[in-house]
C-alpha positions as CSV (number, residue, x, y, z in Angstrom):
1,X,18.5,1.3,-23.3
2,X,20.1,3.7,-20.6
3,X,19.6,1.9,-17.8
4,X,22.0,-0.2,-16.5
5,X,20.3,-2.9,-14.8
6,X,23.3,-4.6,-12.6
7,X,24.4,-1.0,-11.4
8,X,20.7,-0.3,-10.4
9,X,20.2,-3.7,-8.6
10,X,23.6,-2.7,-6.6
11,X,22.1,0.8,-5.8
12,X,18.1,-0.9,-5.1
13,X,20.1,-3.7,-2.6
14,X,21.7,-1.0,-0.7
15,X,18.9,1.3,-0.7
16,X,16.8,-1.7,0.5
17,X,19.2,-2.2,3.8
18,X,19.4,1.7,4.5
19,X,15.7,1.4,4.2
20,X,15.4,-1.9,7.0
21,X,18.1,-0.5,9.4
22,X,16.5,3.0,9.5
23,X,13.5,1.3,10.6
24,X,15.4,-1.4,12.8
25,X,17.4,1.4,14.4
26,X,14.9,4.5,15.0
27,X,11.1,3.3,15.3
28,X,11.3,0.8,18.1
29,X,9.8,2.0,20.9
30,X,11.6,0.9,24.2
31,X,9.4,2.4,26.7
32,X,5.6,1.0,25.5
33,X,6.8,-1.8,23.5
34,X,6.5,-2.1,19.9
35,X,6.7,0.9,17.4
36,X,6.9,4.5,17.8
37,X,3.6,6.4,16.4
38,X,5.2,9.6,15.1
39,X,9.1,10.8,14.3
40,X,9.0,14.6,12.7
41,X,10.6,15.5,9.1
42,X,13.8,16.2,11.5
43,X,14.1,13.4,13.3
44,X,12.4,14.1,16.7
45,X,10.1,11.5,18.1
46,X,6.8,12.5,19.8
47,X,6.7,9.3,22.4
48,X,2.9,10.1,23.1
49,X,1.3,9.9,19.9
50,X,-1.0,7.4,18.8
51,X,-0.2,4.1,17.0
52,X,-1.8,3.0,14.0
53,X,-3.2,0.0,12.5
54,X,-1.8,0.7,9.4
55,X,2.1,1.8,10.2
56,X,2.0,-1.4,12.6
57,X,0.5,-3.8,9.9
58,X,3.0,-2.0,7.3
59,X,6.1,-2.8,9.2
60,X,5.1,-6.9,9.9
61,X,4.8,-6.8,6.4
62,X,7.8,-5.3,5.6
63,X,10.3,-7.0,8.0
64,X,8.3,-10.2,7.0
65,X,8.6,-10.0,3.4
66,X,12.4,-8.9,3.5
67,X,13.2,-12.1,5.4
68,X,11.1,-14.2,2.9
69,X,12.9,-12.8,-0.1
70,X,16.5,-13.3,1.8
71,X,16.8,-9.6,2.2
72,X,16.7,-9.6,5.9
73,X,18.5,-11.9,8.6
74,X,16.4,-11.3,11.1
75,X,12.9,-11.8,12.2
76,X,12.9,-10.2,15.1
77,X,11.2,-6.9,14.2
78,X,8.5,-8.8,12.7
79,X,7.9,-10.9,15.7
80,X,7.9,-7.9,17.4
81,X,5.3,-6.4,15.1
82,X,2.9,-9.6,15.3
83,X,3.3,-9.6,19.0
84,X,2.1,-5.9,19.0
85,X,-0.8,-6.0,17.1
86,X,-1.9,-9.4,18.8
87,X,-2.0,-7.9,22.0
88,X,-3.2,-4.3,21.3
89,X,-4.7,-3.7,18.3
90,X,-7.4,-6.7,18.3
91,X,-10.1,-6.9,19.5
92,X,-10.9,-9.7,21.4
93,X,-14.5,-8.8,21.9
94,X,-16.4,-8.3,18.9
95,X,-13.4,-9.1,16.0
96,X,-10.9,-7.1,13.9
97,X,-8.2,-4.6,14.6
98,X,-8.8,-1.2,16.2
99,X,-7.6,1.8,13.8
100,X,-5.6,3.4,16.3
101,X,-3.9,2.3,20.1
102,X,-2.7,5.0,22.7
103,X,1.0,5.4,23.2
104,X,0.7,2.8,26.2
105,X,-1.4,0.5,23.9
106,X,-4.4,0.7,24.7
107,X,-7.7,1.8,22.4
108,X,-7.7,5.1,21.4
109,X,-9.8,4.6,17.8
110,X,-12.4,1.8,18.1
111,X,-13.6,2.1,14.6
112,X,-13.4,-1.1,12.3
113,X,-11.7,0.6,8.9
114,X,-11.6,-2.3,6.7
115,X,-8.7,-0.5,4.7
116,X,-6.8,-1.3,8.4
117,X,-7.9,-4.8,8.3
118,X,-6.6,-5.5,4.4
119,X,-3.5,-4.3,5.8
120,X,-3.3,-6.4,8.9
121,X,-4.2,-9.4,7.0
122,X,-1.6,-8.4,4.2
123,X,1.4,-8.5,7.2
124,X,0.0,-11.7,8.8
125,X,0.1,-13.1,5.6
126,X,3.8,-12.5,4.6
127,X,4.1,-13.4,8.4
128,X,2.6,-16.8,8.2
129,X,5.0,-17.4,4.8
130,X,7.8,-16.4,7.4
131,X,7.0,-18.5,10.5
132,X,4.7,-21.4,9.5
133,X,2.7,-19.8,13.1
134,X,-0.9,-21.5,12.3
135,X,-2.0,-18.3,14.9
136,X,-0.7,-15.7,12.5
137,X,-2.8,-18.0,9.6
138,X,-6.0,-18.5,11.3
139,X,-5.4,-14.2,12.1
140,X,-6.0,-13.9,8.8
141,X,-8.5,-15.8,8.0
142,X,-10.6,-14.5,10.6
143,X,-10.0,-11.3,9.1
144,X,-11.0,-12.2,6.0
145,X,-14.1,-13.9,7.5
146,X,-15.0,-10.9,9.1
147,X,-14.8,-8.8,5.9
148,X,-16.7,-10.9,3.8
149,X,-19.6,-10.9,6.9
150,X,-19.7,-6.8,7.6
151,X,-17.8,-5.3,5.0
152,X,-19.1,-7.0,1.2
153,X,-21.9,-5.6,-0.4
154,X,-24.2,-8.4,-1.4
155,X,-26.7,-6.1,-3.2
156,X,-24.6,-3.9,-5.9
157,X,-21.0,-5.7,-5.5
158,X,-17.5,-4.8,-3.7
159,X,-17.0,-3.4,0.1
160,X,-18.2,-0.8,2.3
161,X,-15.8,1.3,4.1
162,X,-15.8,1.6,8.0
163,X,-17.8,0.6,11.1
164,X,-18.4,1.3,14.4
165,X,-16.1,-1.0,17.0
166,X,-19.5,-3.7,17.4
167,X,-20.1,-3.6,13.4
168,X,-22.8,-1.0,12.8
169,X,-22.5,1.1,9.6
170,X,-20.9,4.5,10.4
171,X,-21.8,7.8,9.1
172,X,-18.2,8.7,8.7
173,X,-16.0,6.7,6.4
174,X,-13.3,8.1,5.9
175,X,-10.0,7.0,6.0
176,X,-8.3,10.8,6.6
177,X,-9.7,14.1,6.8
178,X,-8.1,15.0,3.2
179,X,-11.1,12.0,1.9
180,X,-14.1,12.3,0.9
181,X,-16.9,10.7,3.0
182,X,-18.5,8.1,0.5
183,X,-19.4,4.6,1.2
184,X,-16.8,2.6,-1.2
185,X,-13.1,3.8,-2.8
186,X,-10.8,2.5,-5.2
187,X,-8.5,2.6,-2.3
188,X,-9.9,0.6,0.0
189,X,-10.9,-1.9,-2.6
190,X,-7.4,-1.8,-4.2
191,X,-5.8,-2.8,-1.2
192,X,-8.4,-5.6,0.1
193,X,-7.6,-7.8,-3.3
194,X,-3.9,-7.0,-2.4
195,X,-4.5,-8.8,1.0
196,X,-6.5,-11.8,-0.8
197,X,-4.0,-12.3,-3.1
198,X,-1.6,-12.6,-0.1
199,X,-4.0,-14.5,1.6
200,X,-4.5,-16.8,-1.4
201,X,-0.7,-17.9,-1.6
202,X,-0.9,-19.4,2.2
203,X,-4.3,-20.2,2.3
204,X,-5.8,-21.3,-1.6
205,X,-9.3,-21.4,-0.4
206,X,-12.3,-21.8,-3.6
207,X,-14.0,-18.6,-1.8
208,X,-11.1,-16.3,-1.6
209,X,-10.2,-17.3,-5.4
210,X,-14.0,-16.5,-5.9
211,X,-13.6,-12.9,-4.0
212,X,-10.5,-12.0,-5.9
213,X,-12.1,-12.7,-9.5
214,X,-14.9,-10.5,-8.0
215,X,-13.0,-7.6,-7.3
216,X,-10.9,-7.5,-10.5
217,X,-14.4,-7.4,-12.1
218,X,-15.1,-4.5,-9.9
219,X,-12.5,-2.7,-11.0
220,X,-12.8,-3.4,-14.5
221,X,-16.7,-2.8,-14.7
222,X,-16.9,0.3,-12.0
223,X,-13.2,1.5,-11.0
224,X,-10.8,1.6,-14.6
225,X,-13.1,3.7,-17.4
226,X,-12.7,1.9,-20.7
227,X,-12.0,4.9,-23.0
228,X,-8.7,6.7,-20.7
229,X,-7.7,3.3,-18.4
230,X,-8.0,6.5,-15.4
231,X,-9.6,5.0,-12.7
232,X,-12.7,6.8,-10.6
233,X,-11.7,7.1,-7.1
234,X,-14.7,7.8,-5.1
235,X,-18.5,5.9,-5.1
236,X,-21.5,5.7,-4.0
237,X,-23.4,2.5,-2.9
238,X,-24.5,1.6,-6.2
239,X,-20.8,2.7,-8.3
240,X,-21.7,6.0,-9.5
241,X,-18.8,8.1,-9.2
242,X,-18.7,10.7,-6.7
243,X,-15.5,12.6,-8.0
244,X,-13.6,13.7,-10.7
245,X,-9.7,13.6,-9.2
246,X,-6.9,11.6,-11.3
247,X,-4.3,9.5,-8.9
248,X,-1.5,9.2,-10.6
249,X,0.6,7.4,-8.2
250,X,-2.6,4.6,-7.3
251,X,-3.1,4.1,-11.6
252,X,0.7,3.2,-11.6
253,X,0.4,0.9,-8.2
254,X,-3.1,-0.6,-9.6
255,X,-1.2,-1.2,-12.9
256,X,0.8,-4.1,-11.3
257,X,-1.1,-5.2,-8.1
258,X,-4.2,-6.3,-10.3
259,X,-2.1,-8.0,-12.9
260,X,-0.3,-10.1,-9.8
261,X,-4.0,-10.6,-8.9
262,X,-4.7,-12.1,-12.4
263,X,-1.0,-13.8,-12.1
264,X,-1.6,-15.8,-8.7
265,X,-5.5,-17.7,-9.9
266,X,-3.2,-19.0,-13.0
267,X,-6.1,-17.8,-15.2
268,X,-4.6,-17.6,-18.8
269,X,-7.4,-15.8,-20.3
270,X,-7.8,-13.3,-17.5
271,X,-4.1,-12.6,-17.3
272,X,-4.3,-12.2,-21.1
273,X,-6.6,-9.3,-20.6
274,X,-4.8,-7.8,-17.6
275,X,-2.0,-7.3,-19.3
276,X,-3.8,-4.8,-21.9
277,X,-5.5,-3.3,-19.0
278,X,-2.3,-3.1,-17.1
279,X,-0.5,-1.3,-20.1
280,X,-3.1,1.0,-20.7
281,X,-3.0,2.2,-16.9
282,X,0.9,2.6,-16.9
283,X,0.5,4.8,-19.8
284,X,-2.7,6.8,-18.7
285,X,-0.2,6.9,-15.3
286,X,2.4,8.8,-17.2
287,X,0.4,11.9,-18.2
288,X,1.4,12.9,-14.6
289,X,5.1,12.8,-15.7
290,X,6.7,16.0,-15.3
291,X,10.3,17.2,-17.3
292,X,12.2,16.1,-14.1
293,X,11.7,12.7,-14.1
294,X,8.9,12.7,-11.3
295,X,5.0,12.0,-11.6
296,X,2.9,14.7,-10.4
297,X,0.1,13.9,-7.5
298,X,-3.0,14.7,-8.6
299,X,-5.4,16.4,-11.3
300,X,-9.0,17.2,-10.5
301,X,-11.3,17.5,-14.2
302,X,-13.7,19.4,-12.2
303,X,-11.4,22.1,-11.2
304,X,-8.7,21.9,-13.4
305,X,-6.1,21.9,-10.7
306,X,-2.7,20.1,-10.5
307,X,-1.8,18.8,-7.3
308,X,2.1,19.5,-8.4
309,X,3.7,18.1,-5.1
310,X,5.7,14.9,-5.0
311,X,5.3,11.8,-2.5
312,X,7.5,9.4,-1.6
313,X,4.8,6.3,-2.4
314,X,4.0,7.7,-5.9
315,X,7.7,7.3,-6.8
316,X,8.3,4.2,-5.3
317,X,5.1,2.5,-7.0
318,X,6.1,4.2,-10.6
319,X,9.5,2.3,-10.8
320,X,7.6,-0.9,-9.7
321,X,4.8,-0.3,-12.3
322,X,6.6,0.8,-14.8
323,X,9.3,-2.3,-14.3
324,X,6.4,-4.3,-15.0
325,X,5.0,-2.6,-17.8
326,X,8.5,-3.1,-19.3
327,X,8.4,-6.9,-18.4
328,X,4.9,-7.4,-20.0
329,X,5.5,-5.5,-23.4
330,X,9.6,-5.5,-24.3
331,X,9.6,-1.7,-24.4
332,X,12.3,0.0,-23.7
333,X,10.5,3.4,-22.7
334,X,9.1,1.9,-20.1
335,X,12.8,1.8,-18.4
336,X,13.1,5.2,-19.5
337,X,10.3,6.0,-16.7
338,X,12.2,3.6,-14.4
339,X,15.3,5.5,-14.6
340,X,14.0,8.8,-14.5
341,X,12.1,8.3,-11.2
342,X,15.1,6.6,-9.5
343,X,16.9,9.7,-10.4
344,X,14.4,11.6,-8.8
345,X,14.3,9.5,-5.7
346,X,17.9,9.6,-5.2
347,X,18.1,13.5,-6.1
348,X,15.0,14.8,-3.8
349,X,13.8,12.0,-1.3
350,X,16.2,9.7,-0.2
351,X,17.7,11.4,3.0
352,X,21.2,10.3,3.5
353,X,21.2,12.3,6.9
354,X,18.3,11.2,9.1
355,X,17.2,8.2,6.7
356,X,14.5,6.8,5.2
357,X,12.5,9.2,2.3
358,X,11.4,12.4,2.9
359,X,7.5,12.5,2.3
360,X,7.9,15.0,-1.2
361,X,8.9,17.8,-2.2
362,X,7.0,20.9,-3.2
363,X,6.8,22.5,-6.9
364,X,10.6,24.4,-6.3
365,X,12.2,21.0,-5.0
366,X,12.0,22.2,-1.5
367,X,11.1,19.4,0.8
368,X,7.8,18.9,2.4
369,X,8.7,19.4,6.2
370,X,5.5,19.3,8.1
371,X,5.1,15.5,7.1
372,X,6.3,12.5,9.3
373,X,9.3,10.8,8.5
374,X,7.8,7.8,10.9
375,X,3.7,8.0,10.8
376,X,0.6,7.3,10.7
377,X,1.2,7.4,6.6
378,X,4.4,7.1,6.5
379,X,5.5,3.4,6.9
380,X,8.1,0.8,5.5
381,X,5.5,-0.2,2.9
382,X,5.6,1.4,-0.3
383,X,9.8,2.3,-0.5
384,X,10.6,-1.4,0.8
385,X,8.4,-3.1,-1.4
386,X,9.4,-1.1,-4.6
387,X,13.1,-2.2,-3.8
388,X,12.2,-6.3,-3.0
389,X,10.0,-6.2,-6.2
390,X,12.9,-4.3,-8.6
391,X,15.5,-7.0,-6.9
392,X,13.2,-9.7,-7.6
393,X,12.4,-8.9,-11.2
394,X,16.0,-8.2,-12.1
């Protein structure tokens, strides 16, 4: 076994607190309150750009789940990230969380993505763990309520994508021009059973448990194919897949967010069978792996293209995944990925300058600079978490 699992806990814990005092130090914005929306590859703030949903929900999360795991002293940034999103992102009106807020706060993008209101829910969640603040709680469970209303599909299973600010259906679902515009994703589904299992922990209600074993039945009858354990990414209304792109990076995050879905309903028999399926997805997630240590972004079957560049998030979710995968099965090889992509991190995207990750680098190593360092995207989610769960694991 190379790795050294006490020196990498030292170098993850350290990581972790660069990670929290980048965040504590450069995204707080002093003039509008709450968070900046955009800070270049280089470090320079844009202090009109638009807040989203997402980054917001991603950094109550974050601070909230570092204080719960005893990472974090303080829970100051993630009162001020409730506080934020209480007063700017919902919507008092007609329900939910607007996608997107001005620089001042205000609405800029009305639309009701429910991807932004797993995410909300999932930060709430960790918040209420945090706080015991019954309005963070029953936050959440509107939010849930509100999903299972508008968003679940009734007919053919799982959850439509986006509406319009009063609920109506829209034409356009998409979560980001580089999407396709089709009615349900893995995505969005992946990260709504996320936010139920986080909802479940602080709120054990018979329906949740009931939506959580439906969506692990979505993914295992519609999402993961049987013969590869690749999972289809786009759908239509009734599951018929729409494209033919491999993700390495969401196989490897699916691999152990479903299996902590089986985990938390204490479900021997389905755990037993999320395990194999959890396996099989780490190692259909490794035909990305390239010589150097990193996982590649995408394939498409239809065109035969590699999508060579590496993010920050697929790296991150690898040595989470494959931590697990070592955990379920005893394999050592499993590490071997663990090692190899902390090597990669530490050589290509951890910026010891500015802070935080750089978003990827390109096929020569050269780093992707036209992506936010603070954005949108790019958030205290997926580099955070990977450190809390390697520290708790160890």
């Amino acid at each position: 076994m190379h790795l050294l699992l006490q020196t990498y806990k030292q170098e993850i814990q350290k990581e972790l607190t660069r990670i929290l005092s980048f965040w504590e130090t450069y995204s707080l914005d002093s003039i509008n309150g709450g968070f900046i929306g955009k800070m270049d590859f280089d470090g320079t703030v844009h202090p009109e750009a638009e807040k989203g949903s997402v980054l917001n929900a991603r950094i109550l999360w974050a601070f909230s789940a570092a204080f719960n795991a005893d990472f974090g002293e303080s829970l100051e940034i993630a009162n001020r990230g409730y506080h934020y999103i209480n007063q700017h992102f919902r919507d008092t009106l007609h329900g939910g969380v607007y996608w997107s807020v001005d620089a001042q706060g205000k609405p800029l993008s009305t639309r009701k993505q429910i991807y932004g209101l797993a995410f909300t829910m999932y930060g709430l969640t960790e918040y209420y763990r945090a706080t015991d603040n019954p309005e963070a709680l029953d936050f959440a469970v509107e939010l849930f309520e509100l999903i299972e209303k508008h968003s679940f599909d009734p007919e053919h299973g799982g959850y439509w994508e986006a509406f319009t600010q009063d609920w109506q259906l829209l034409q356009d679902l998409r979560l980001s021009e580089k999407d396709r515009n089709d009615p349900k994703t893995m995505n969005t589904h992946l990260h709504i059973i996320e936010a139920y299992v986080n909802l479940y922990r602080v709120w054990p209600n018979e329906r949740v448990e009931a939506r959580i074993r439906h969506l692990l039945e979505v993914f295992e009858k519609y999402i993961i194919d049987p013969q590869t354990s690749h999972m289809k990414l786009f759908f239509d209304a009734k599951w018929n897949p729409q494209s033919a792109a491999v993700s390495f990076g969401h196989y490897i995050e699916a691999s152990w967010l479903l299996y902590e879905a089986a985990e938390v309903l204490h479900d021997e028999t389905l755990l037993r069978k999320w395990k194999f399926i959890a396996l099989r997805m780490a190692d259909a997630a490794a035909e990305g792996f390239n010589e150097d240590g990193s996982l590649n972004h995408e394939f498409d079957h239809t065109t035969q293209h590699w999508d060579t560049h590496r993010e920050w998030w697929v790296t991150a979710e690898g040595m989470v995944g494959y931590f697990n995968a070592f955990q379920l099965s005893g394999e050592a090889r499993y590490l071997r990925y663990v090692e190899r992509l902390w090597e990669f991190a530490k050589m290509y995207l951890i910026n010891t300058e500015i802070g935080e990750w750089n978003w990827g680098v390109y096929d020569d190593m050269s780093p992707m600079k036209n992506e936010d360092r603070i954005g949108f995207w790019k958030c205290p989610y997926h580099n955070a978490r990977a450190c809390m769960e390697i520290l708790k694991r160890i």
